[in-house]
C-alpha positions in Angstrom: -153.0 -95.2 -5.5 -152.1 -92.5 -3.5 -150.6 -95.0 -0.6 -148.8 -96.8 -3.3 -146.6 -93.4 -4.0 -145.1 -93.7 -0.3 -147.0 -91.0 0.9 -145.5 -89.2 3.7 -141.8 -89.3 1.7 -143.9 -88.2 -1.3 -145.4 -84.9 0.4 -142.4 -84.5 2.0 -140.1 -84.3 -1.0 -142.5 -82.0 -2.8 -143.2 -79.6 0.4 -139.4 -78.9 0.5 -139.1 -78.1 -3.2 -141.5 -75.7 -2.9 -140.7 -74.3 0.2 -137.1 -73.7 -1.4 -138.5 -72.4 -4.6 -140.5 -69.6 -1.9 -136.8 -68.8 -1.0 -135.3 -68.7 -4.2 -137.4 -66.4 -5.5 -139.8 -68.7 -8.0 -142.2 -66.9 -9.7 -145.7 -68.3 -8.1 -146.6 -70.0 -11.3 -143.1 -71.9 -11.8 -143.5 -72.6 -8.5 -146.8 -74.6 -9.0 -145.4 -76.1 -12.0 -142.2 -77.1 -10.4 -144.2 -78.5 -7.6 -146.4 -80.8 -10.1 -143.0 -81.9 -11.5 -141.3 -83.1 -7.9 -145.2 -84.6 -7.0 -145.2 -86.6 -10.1 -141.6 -87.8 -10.2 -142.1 -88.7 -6.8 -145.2 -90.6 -7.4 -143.2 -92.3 -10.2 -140.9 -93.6 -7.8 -143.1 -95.1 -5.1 -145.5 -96.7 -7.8 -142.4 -98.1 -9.3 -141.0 -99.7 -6.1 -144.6 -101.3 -5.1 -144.6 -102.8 -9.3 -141.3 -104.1 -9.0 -141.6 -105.5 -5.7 -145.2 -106.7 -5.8 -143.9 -110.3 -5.6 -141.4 -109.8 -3.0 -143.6 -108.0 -0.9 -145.7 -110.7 -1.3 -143.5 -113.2 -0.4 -142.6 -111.5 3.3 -146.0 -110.9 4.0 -145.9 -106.9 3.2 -149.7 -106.2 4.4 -149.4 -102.5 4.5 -148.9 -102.2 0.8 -151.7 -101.9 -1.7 -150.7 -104.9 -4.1 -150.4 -107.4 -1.9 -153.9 -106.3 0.3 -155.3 -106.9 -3.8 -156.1 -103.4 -4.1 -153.6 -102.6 -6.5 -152.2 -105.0 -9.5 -148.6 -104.4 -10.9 -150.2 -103.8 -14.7 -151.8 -101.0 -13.1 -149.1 -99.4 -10.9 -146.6 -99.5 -14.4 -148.7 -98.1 -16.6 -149.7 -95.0 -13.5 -145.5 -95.2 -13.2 -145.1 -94.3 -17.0 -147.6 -91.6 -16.7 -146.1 -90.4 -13.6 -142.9 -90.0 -15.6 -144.0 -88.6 -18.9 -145.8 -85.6 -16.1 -142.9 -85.0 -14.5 -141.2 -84.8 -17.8 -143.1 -82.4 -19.4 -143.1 -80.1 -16.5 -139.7 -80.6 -15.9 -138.6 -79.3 -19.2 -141.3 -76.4 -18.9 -139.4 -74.6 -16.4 -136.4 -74.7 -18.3 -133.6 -77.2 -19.7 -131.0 -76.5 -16.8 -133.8 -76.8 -14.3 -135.2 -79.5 -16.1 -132.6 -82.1 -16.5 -131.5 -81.6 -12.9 -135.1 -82.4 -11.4 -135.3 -84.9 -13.8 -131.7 -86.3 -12.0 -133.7 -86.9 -8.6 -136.3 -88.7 -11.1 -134.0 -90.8 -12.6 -132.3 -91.7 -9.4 -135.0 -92.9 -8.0 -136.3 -95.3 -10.9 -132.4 -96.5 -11.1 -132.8 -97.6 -7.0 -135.7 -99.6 -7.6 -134.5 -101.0 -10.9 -131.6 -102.5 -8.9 -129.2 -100.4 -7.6 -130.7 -101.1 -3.9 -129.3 -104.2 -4.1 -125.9 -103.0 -4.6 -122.8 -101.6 -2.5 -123.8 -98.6 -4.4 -127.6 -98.4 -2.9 -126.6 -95.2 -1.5 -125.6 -93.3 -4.7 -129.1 -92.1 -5.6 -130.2 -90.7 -2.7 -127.0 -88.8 -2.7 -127.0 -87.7 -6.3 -130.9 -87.2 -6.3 -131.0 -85.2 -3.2 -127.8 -82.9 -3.6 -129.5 -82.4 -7.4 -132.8 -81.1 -6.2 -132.4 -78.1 -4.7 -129.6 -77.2 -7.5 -132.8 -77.8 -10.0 -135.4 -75.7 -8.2 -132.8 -73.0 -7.5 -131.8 -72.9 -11.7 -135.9 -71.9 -12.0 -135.0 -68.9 -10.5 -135.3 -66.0 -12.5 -132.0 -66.1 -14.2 -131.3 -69.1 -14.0 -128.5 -68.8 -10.8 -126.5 -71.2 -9.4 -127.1 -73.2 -6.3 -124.7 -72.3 -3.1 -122.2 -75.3 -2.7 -123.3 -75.9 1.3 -127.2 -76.4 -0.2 -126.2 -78.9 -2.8 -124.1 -80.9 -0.2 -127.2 -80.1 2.8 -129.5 -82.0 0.2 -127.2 -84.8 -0.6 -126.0 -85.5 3.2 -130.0 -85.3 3.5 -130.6 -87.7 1.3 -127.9 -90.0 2.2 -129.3 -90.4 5.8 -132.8 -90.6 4.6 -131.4 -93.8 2.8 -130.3 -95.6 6.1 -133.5 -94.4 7.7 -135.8 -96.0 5.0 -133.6 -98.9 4.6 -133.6 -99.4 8.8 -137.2 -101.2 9.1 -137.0 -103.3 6.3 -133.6 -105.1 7.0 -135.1 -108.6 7.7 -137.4 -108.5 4.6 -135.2 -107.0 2.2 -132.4 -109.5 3.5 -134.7 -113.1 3.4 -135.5 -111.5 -0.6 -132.0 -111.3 -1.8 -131.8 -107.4 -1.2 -127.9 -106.6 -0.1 -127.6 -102.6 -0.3 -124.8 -100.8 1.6 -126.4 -100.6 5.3 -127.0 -104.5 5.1 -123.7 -104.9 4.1 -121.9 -103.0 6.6 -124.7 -103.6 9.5 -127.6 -101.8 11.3 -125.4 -100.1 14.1 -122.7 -98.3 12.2 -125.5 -97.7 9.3 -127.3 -95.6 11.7 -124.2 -93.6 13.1 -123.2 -93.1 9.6 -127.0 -91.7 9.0 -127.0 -89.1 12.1 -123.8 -88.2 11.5 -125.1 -87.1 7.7 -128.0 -85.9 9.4 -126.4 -83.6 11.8 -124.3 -82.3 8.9 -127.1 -81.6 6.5 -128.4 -79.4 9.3 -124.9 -77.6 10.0 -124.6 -76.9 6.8 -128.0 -75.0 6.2 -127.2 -73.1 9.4 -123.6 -71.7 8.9 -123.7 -72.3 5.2 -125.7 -68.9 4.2 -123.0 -65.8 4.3 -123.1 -63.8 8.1 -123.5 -65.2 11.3 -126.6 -68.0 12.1 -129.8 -66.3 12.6 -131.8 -67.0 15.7 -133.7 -69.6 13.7 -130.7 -71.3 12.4 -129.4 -71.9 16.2 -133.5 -73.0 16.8 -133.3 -75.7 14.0 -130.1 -76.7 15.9 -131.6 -77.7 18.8 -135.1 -79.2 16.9 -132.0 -81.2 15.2 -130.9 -83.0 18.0 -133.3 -85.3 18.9 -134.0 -85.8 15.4 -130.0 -86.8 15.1 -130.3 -89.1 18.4 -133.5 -91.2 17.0 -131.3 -91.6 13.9 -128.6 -93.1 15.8 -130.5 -95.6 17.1 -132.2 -96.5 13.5 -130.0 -99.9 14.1 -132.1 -101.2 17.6 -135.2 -102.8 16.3 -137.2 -100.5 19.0 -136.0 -97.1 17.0 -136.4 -98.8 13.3 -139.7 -97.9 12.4 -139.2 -94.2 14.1 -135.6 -93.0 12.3 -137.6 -92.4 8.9 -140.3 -90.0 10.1 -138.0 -88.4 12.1 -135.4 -87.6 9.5 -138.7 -86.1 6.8 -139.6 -83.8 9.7 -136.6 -82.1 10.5 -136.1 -81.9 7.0 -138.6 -79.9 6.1 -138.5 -78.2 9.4 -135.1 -77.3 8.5 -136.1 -75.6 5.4 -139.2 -74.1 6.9 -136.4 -72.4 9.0 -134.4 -71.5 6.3 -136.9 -69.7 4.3 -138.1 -67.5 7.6 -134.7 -66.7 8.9 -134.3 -65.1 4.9 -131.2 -66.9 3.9 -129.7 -66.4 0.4 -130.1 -69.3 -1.6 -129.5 -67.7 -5.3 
């Protein structure tokens, strides 16, 4: 089961929640509550994906996922989806209504992409909405409910956006012989991959000079940790960099906000 959640994008998601909940100033036990939340939304939406896919991974030959080695059946990975939800929910709504509803955005957008809208032009819009909605959502369980900073809200959506190409980049062939047309098939591997550094490059921009002052040593350091990260994302669109553009954006992204939270930026 735990394979079937997309693991690594999974742990990922959650670990930068928290980490920006640490920053925000989250009480410890909203924190672990807001954590559950993001772990089971998350879970939702990679048990989700492998149900509603189970006969199109099938039909390419997807050995790396659970349902198609047998280990998994679709009745089982809708009913742990449903749970999933009805968790993430609950906790959701436990750290607030404001909080709530916008965790439950990134949620929502995720069940929407694998419902359909990653066959569309508009594949893109819920990584962007998702990811510029969770840090806005961990930031409102702050005590007192603040506000998210602008450049954070735009650093998680430009995030987002260039995780989409990055996911999308090693699956082109598959998802193209099922029927699966989202916006980097349409426009094509090479300027999908520019389109995803550039994002990438900006997300980290943005959590450097976005925070009021001037960059702190750290914020120049996740600069230069960026840059490789940017070039492998570049080349998302040669088959040889497909399979390495994904990783490479969840590492610099929690990286990045591993780097925000020491060099003490403001986020509230």
């Amino acid at each position: 089961m735990a394979r079937a959640t997309h693991f690594e994008p999974t742990v990922a998601v959650t670990t930068v929640a928290v980490l920006l909940a640490v920053a925000a100033g989250v009480p410890a036990g909203r924190t672990a509550l807001l954590g559950i939340a993001v772990l089971a939304g998350q879970a939702s939406i990679g048990w989700c994906n492998d149900w509603l896919d189970a006969d199109r991974d099938r039909a390419v030959g997807r050995i790396d996922k659970p349902v198609v080695q047998g280990l998994l059946t679709p009745t089982l990975l809708r009913r742990a989806t449903a749970a999933a939800v009805a968790v993430a929910v609950v906790t959701s709504f436990a750290l607030g209504v404001v909080p709530g509803l916008l965790l439950l955005v990134l949620v929502a957008s995720g069940l929407a992409y694998d419902a359909g809208l990653k066959r569309t032009a508009l594949s893109p819009l819920p990584y962007l909405t998702g990811f510029g909605a969770l840090p806005a959502g961990v930031v409102a369980a702050a005590p007192g409910g603040p506000v998210a900073p602008w450049w954070l809200v735009a650093a998680g959506a430009a995030l987002g956006g260039a995780a989409h190409v990055a996911n999308v980049a090693p699956d082109v062939d598959d998802d193209l012989a099922t029927g699966v047309r989202g916006l980097p098939h349409r426009v094509g591997a090479v300027p999908s991959a520019v389109a995803g550094a550039v994002l990438l490059g900006a997300a980290t921009l943005l959590l450097v000079l976005g925070p009021p002052g001037p960059p702190s040593t750290l914020g120049w350091l996740a600069c230069a940790f960026a840059a490789p990260a940017v070039v492998v994302a570049a080349l998302a669109g040669s088959p040889r960099a497909r399979r390495l553009a994904f990783p490479a954006v969840l590492l610099l992204t929690v990286l990045d906000v591993a780097l925000l939270l020491a060099g003490g930026a403001a986020i509230t």
